[in-house]
TIVEX-328237 format. One line per 4 residues: number of its first residue (from 1); their letters; for each residue z, x, y of C-alpha. Coordinates in steps of 0.25 Angstrom, whole numbers, plus 5000, padded with zeros to 4 digits. Example, Ala and Ser with C-alpha at 12.3 -4.5 7.8 and 13.67 -1.06 7.14 Angstrom:
BEGIN
1> as> 5031:5049:4982  5029:5055:4996
//
This chain:
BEGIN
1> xxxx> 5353:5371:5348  5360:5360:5342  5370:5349:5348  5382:5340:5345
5> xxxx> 5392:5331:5352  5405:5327:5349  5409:5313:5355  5423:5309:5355
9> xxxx> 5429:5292:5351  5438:5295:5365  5442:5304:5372  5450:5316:5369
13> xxxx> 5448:5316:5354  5444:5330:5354  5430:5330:5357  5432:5340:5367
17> xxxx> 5441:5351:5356  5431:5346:5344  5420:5352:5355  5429:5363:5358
21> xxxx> 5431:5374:5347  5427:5388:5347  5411:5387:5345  5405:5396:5352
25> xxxx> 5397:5408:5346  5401:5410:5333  5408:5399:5334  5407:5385:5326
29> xxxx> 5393:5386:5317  5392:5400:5322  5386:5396:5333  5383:5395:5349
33> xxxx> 5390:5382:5353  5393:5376:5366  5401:5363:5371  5394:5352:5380
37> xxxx> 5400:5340:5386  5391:5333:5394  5403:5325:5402  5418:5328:5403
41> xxxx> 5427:5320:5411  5440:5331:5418  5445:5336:5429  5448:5350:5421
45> xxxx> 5436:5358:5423  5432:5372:5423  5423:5382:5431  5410:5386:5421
49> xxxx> 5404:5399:5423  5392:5393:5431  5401:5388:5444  5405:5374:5439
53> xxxx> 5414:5365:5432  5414:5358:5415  5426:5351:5410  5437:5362:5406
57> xxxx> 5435:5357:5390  5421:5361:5392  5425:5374:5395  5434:5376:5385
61> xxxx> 5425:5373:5375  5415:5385:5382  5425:5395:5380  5427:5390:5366
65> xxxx> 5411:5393:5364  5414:5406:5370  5404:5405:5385  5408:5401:5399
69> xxxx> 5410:5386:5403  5396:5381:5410  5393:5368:5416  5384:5364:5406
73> xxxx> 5393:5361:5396  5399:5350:5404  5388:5345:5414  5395:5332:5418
77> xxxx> 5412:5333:5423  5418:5323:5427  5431:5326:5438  5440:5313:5438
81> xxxx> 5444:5312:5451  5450:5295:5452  5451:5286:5441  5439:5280:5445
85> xxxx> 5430:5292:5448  5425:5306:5446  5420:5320:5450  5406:5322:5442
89> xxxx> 5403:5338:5440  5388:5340:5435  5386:5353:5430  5397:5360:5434
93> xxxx> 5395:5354:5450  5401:5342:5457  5390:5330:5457  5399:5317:5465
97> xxxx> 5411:5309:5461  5410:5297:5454  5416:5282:5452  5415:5279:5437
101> xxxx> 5407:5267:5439  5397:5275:5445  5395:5288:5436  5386:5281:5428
105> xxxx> 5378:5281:5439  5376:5297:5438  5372:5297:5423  5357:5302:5423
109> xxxx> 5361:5314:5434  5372:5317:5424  5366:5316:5411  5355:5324:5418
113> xxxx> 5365:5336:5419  5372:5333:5407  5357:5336:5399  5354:5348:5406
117> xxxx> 5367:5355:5405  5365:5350:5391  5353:5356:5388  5357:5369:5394
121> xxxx> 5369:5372:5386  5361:5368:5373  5351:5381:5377  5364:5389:5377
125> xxxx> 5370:5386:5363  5368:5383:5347  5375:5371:5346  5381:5362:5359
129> xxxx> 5393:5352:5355  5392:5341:5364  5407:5335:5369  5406:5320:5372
133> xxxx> 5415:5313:5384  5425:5301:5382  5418:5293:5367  5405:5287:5367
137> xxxx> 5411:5273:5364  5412:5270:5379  5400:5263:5377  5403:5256:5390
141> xxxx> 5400:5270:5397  5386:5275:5388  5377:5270:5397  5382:5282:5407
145> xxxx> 5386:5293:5396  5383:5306:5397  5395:5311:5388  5393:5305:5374
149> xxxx> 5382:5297:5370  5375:5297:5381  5372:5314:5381  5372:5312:5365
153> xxxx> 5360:5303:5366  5353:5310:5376  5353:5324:5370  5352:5319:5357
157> xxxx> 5366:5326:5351  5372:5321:5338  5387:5316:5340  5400:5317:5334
161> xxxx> 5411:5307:5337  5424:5313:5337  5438:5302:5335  5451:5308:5339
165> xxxx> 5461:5303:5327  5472:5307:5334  5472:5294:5342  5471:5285:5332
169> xxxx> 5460:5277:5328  5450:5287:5324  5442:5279:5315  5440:5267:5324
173> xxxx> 5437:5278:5336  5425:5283:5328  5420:5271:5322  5421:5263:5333
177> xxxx> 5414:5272:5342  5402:5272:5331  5402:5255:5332  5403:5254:5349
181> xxxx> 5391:5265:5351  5376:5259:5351  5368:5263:5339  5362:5274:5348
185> xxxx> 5375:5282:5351  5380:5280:5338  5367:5287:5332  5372:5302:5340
189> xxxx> 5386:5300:5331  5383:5307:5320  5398:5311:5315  5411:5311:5320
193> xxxx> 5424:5320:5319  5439:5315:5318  5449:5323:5328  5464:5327:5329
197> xxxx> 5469:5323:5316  5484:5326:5314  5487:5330:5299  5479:5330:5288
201> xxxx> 5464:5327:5291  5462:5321:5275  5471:5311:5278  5459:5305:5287
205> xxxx> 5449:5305:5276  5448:5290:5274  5446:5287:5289  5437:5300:5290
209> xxxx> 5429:5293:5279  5430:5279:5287  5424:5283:5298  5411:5290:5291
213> xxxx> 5411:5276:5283  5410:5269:5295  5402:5277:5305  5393:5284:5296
217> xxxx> 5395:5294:5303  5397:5309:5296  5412:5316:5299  5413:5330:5303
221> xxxx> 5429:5330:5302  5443:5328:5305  5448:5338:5316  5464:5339:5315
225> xxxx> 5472:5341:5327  5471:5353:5334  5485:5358:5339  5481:5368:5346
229> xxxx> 5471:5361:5357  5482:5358:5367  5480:5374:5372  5467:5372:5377
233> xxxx> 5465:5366:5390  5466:5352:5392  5454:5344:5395  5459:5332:5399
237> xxxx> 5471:5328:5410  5479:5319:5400  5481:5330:5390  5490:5335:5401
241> xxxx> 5501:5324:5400  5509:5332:5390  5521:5344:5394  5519:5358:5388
245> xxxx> 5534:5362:5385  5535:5377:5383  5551:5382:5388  5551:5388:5400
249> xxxx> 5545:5385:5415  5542:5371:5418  5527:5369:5425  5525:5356:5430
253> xxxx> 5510:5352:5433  5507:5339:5440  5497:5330:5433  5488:5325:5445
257> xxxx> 5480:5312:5442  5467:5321:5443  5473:5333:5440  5460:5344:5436
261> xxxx> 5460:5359:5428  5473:5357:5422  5473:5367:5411  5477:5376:5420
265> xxxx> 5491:5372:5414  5485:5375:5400  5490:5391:5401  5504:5386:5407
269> xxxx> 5507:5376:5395  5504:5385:5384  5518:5393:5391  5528:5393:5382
273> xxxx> 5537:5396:5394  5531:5386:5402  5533:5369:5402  5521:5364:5408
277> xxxx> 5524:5347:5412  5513:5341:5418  5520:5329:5428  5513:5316:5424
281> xxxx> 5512:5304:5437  5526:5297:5439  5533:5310:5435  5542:5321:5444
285> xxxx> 5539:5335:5443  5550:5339:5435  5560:5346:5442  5560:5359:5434
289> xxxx> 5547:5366:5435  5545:5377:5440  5529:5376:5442  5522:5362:5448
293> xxxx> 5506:5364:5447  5499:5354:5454  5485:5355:5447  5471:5352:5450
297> xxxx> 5466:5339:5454  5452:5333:5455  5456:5324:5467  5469:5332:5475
301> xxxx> 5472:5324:5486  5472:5311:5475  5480:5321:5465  5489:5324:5479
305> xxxx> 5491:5309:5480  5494:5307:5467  5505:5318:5466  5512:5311:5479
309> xxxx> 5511:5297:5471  5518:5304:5460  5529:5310:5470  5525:5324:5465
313> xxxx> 5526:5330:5480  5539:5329:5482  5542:5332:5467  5533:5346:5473
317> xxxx> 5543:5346:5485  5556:5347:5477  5549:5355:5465  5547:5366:5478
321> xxxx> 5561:5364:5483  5566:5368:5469  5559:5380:5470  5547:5378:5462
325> xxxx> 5533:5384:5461  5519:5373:5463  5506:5376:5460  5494:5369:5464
329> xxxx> 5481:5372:5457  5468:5368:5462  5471:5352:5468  5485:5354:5467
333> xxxx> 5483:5368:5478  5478:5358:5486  5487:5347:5485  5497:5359:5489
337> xxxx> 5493:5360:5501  5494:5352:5513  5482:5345:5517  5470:5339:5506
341> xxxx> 5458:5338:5517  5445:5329:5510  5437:5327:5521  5424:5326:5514
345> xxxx> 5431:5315:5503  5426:5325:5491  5439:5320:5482  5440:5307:5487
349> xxxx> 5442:5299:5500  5441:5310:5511  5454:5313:5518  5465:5321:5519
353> xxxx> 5480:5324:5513  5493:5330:5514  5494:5339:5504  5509:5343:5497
357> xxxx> 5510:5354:5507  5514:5364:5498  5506:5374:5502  5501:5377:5515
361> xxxx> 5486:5375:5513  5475:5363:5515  5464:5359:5508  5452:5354:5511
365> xxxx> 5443:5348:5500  5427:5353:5500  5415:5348:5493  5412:5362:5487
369> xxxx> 5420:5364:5474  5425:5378:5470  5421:5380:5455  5425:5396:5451
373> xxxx> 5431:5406:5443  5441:5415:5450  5448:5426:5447  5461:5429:5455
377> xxxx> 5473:5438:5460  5484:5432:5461  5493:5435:5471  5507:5434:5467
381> xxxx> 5504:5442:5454  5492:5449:5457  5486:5444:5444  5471:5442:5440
385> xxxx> 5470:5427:5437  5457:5419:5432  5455:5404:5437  5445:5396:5443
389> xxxx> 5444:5388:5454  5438:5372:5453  5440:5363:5467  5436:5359:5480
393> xxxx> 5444:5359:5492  5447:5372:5502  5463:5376:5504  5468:5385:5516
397> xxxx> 5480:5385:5524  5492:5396:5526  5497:5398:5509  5482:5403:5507
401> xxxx> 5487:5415:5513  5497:5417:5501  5487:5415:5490  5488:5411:5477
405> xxxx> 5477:5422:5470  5468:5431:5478  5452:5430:5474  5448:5444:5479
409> xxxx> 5449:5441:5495  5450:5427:5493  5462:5420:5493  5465:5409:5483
413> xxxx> 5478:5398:5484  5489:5397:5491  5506:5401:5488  5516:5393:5496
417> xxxx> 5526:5404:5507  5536:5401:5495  5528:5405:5484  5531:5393:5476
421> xxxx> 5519:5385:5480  5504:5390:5474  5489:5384:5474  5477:5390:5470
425> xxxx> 5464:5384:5466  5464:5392:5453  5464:5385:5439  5465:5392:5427
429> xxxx> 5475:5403:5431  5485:5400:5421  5475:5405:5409  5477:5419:5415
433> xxxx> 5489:5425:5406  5493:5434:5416  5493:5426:5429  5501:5414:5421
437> xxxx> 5510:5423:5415  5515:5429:5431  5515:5416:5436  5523:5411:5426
441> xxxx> 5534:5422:5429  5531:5417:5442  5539:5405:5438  5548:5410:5429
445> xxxx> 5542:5407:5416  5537:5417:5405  5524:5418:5401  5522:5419:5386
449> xxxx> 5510:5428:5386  5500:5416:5381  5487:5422:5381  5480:5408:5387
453> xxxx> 5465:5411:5385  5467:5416:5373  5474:5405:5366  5462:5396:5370
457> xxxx> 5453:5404:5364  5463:5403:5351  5462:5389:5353  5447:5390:5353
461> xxxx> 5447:5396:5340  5457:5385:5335  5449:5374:5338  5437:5380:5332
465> xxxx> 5443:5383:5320  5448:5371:5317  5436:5361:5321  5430:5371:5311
469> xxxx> 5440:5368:5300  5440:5354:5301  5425:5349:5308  5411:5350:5300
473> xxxx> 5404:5360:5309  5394:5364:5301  5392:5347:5301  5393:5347:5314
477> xxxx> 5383:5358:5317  5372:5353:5308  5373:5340:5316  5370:5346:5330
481> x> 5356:5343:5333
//
């Protein structure tokens, strides 16, 4: 079993889509690979298939090796739930929430977990490719790493430091990240990889050469710009700051200050039929959509209080006089309803609030979190839809008793007495073709017929062809020790 690790100068310059193609069995090298990243920072997560939760980017990159998402391949998750703190999820599981200035303090138990869910996944595989987290010229943050150089140095991987060029500045990310490491750090480097490059790659080669001049260090290519990587999910809440314009219905999704799971928008903004505008702070719920969602959140009865500061409840009050449709997933279900109970102070201060009052239900936050797959009947259409469910909290009152889906005998969300007002606690039930084409219709839009799950794996094959085309793999494998 052999091992490498791709380190970023930043964040978000592609470590996560260079880790990302289609190398599973048969794959890149022809053979068995699987992706590890010791830490991720996110609130979009997904259930794996041994009851917890990894980063969602971590689980697209196991359906791209072709096996079921599992907690070892993210050991350490971290939830943002205030600017100053964190959720910490080891191995799938919940350990505490966090202040910043105290996570180093949780270090060894976490660099613990990080080794043996390490060591596990090596066991499994051919060839692991380690993703690092954030660059490992924060020098000011090594003592506590567990995400770059820290796990580098402790298992002994070989890195490659990848510069985003797109930004700007490429040659003084790389060599400069060489000058600010200690000797130590700077001896895992052994190469490095230049990404997102608009035009043609040859009219780098001075600089290409400049930065092997000056590091030493041996290149293993110029990736150009991969148009195509906007139709998988989005890892990261800011890449959800732009509109997806397609001609029809307009979707209007709120972008909560801890909004969670957001690719549930993904299937809606690949409609060519549908707009999908996500409503930024300071800005009104534009008048005509048809649709608001009000999505997850990591911290609801903060994300409540935030949407009140924005003025978004009575934007939500006249959106309903107008005729149109809500829909609360997850957090946003429960900031439908009427009362947010905390009594045990699991998200914060313990206490409790007035919800929007849009549906007729309460909810009460628990310790225990509900980690599932789910597969349901919906009740409007009587269609079989996939999801899964990832929260805390209980919700009950009268609009249970018109559910959103049915699972078997049990019931699952709630619908207004109008019909124009849902929650459910189910992500993911736009990838189903079926379900999103009805409910579509249900607001008047047409559905194009997108086959959602099959373009991602299109995608896939994409991404792997063109890392292919322009990395040195076979390089890059002989170096994996």
């Amino acid at each position: 079993m052999r091992t490498v690790m791709i380190q970023g100068t930043g964040w978000r310059v592609g470590k996560s889509m260079g880790v990302g193609g289609r190398c599973g069995a048969g794959g890149v090298g022809g053979v068995g690979v699987l992706r590890f990243k010791p830490q991720n920072m996110s609130n979009n997560a997904a259930v794996t298939e041994d009851g917890g939760e990894i980063g969602r980017a971590q689980a697209l990159q196991a359906l791209a090796a072709g096996v079921a998402p599992h907690t070892d391949m993210n050991p350490v998750l971290l939830k943002p739930e205030t600017d100053m703190g964190a959720q910490v999820v080891v191995q799938g599981r919940r350990l505490t929430s966090t202040q910043a200035a105290d996570y180093r303090l949780l270090r060894p138990r976490l660099m613990a977990a990080v080794m043996e869910s390490y060591q596990r996944l090596r066991a499994r595989a051919d060839l692991v490719i380690v993703e690092g987290a954030g660059s490992p010229a924060e020098v000011n943050l090594r003592r506590a790493d567990i995400a770059n150089m820290g796990f580098a140095v402790a298992a002994d991987v070989p890195v490659i430091l990848a510069g985003d060029i797109d930004r700007g500045g490429v040659i003084a990310q790389i060599v400069g990240t060489q000058a600010i490491l200690d000797a130590r750090d700077a001896a895992m480097i052994e190469g490095f990889l230049v990404n997102k490059f608009r035009g043609d790659p040859r009219l780098f080669d001075d600089g290409y050469a400049l930065i092997g001049a000056r590091t030493g260090w041996r290149g293993f290519g110029v990736v150009p710009w991969f148009a195509d990587a906007g139709r998988l999910p989005a890892e990261d809440a800011l890449d959800l700051s732009d509109n997806w314009r397609g001609s029809g219905v307009k979707i209007a999704c709120l972008a909560l200050s801890r909004i969670a799971n957001f690719d549930d928008l993904d299937p809606l903004r690949q409609e060519p039929g549908v707009t999908v505008e996500m409503v930024l702070p300071g800005r009104a719920i534009p008048g005509d959509a048809r649709l608001v969602i009000i999505p997850g959140s990591k911290s609801t009865r903060g994300d409540l209080a935030f949407l009140r500061a924005q003025g978004w409840d009575v934007d939500l009050a006249a959106h309903r006089r107008r005729g149109g449709h809500v829909l609360g997933i997850c957090g946003g279900y429960q900031i439908l309803g009427r009362t947010l109970r905390d009594p045990e102070g699991i998200e914060g201060p313990a206490g409790e609030d007035a919800g929007l009052g849009l549906l007729a239900v309460d909810t009460v936050m628990t310790p225990d979190k509900r980690l599932t797959e789910r597969r349901v009947t919906h009740c409007a259409s009587g269609l079989s839809v996939s999801g899964y469910e990832i929260h805390i909290g209980r919700t009950d009152g009268p609009d249970c008793a018109r559910p959103f889906a049915m699972a078997g005998a049990r019931a699952e969300g709630a619908v207004s007495a109008d019909g124009r007002v849902t929650g459910s606690y189910l992500h993911g039930m736009f990838t189903d073709d079926a379900f999103r084409a009805a409910f579509l219709r249900g607001l008047g839009a047409t559905a194009s017929g997108l086959a959602y799950s099959e373009g991602i794996e299109q995608v896939l094959d994409a991404l792997a062809a063109h890392l292919e085309a322009h990395l040195d793999v076979p390089g890059l494998l002989a170096l994996a020790r």
